[in-house]
C-alpha positions in Angstrom: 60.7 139.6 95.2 58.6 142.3 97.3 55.8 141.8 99.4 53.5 143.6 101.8 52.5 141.9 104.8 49.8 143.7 107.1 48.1 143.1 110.4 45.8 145.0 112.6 45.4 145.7 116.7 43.8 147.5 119.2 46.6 148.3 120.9 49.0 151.2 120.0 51.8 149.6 121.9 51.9 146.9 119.9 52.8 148.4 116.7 55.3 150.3 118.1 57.4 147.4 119.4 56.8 146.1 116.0 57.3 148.5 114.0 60.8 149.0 115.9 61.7 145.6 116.2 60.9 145.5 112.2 63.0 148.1 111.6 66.1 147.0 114.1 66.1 143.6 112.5 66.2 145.3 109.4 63.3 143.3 107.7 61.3 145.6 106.6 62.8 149.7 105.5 59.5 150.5 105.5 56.4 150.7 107.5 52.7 152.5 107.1 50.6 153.1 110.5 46.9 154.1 109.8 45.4 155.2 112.9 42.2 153.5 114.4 40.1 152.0 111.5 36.4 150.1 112.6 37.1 147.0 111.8 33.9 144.1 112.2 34.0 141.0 112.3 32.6 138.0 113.5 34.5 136.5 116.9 33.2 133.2 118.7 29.8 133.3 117.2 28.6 136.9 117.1 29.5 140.0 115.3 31.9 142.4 117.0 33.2 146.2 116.5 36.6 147.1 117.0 38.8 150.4 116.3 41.6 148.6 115.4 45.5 150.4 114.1 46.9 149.0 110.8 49.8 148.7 109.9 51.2 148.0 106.2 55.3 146.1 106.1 57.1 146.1 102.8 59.9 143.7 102.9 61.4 140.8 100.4 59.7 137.8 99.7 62.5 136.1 101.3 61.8 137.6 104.8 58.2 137.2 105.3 58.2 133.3 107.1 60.6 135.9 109.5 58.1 138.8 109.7 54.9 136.5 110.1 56.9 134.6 113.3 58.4 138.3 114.7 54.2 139.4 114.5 52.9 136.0 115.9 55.3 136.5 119.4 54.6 140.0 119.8 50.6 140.4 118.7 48.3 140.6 121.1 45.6 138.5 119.4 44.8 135.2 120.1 44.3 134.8 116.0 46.1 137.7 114.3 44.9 139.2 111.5 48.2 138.3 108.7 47.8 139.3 104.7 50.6 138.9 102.6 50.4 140.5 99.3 52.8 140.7 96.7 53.9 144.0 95.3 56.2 145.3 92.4 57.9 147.9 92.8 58.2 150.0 90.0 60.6 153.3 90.8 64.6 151.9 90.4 65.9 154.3 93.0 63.1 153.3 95.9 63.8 149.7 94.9 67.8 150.0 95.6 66.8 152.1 98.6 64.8 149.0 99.6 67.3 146.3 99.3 69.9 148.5 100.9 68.0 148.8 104.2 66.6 145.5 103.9 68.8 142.3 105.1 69.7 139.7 102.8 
């Protein structure tokens, strides 16, 4: 039913007009920042270094086809980093919390 999807850039900007857009559209109630992590990685044939911010959104199952498209028009990666994970969530009154400012 729940799911965490994250991605990661190098630019701040980015996950703010996410994170708000997110949150406006109501598909996620819930979003985690982490500031700049060193992320490596290889990229067209040799190993890079990047300080990258990530950025964790809880939504429902049902809205994460939504939440990958919403990231894919707004990233700033040519290939974006996108992990879905499913979650259970295990408190009752953050569970109602998260359906009431979730859409349906």
């Amino acid at each position: 039913m729940f799911c965490s999807i994250t991605t990661t850039t190098n630019k701040k900007q980015i996950i703010d007009k996410l994170s708000k857009r997110l949150l406006e559209e109501k598909y996620s109630p819930c979003i985690q920042v982490t500031n700049p992590i060193e992320s490596k990685y290889s990229w067209e044939g040799k190993i890079k270094t990047t300080k990258e911010y990530k950025i964790d959104i809880k939504t429902l199952d049902s809205l994460s086809d939504d939440v990958v498209r919403l990231i894919k028009s707004i990233h700033n990666y040519e290939i974006p980093e996108i992990i879905k994970q499913s979650i259970t969530v295990k408190d009752k009154d953050y569970k109602e919390w998260m359906l009431k400012n979730t859409k349906k």
